[in-house]
C-alpha positions in Angstrom: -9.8 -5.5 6.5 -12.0 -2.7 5.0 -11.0 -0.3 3.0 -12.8 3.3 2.8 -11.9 5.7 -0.5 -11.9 9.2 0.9 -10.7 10.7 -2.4 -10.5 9.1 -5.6 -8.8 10.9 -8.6 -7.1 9.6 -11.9 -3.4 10.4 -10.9 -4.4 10.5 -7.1 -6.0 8.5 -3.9 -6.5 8.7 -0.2 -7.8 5.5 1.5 -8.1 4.3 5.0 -7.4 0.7 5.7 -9.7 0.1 8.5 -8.1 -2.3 10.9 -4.7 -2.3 10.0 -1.6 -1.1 11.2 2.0 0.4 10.8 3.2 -3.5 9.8 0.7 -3.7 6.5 1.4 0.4 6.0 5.2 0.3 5.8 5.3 -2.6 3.7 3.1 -1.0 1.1 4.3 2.3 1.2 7.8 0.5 1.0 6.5 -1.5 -2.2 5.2 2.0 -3.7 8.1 4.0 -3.4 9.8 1.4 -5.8 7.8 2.6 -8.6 8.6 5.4 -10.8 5.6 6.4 -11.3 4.6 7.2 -7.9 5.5 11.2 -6.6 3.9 10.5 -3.1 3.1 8.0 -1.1 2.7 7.9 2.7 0.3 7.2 5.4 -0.6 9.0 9.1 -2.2 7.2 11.7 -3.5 9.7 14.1 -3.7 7.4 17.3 -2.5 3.8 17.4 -4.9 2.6 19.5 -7.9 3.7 18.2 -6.8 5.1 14.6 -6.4 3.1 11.3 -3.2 4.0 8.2 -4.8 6.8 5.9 -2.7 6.5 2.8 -1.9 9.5 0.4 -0.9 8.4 -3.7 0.3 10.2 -5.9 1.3 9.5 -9.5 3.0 11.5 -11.6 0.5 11.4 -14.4 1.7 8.5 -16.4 0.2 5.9 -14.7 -3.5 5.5 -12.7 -2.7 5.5 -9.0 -5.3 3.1 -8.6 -3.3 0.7 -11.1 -0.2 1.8 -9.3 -1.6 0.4 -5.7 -2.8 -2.5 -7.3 0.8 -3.7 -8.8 2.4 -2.6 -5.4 -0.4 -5.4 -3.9 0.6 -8.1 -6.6 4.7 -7.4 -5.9 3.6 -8.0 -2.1 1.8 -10.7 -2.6 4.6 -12.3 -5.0 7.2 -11.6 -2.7 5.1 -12.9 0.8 4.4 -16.0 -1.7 8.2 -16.1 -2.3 9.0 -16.3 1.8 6.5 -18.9 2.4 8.0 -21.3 -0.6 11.3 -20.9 1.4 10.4 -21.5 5.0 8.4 -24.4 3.5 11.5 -26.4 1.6 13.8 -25.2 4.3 11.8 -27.6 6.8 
């Protein structure tokens, strides 16, 4: 997985996740949306085939939306973490 900065601001981003498709995108744009301090967040893939998720953030100026990707990331990574410790007991 690559991923390619196409704008980088303080309270805004736009990145491409080279690679990737709509299974990683909704998740994080799931995980975004539960922060307050996001105002947009979405993706567009032009053409599933050839095309990777090009994600929009925006914050509403309290918080870095660079910061703001990076704790929707941890959550993920938490709650993934989470999943795996059940499926392993439950065996």
């Amino acid at each position: 997985m690559e991923i390619k900065f196409i704008e980088k601001e303080n309270s805004r981003i736009k990145f491409e996740i080279k690679g990737e498709d709509h299974s990683l995108a909704n998740s994080l744009r799931d995980e975004l949306w539960k922060d307050n301090t996001i105002d947009i967040a979405g993706y567009n893939i032009e053409h599933p085939l050839v095309s990777s998720p090009v994600f929009s953030i925006q914050t509403n100026g309290k918080e870095n939306a660079k910061k703001s990707l990076l704790n929707a990331i941890d959550r993920i990574k938490k709650r993934n973490k989470e999943l795996l410790d059940r499926i392993n007991k439950s065996k």
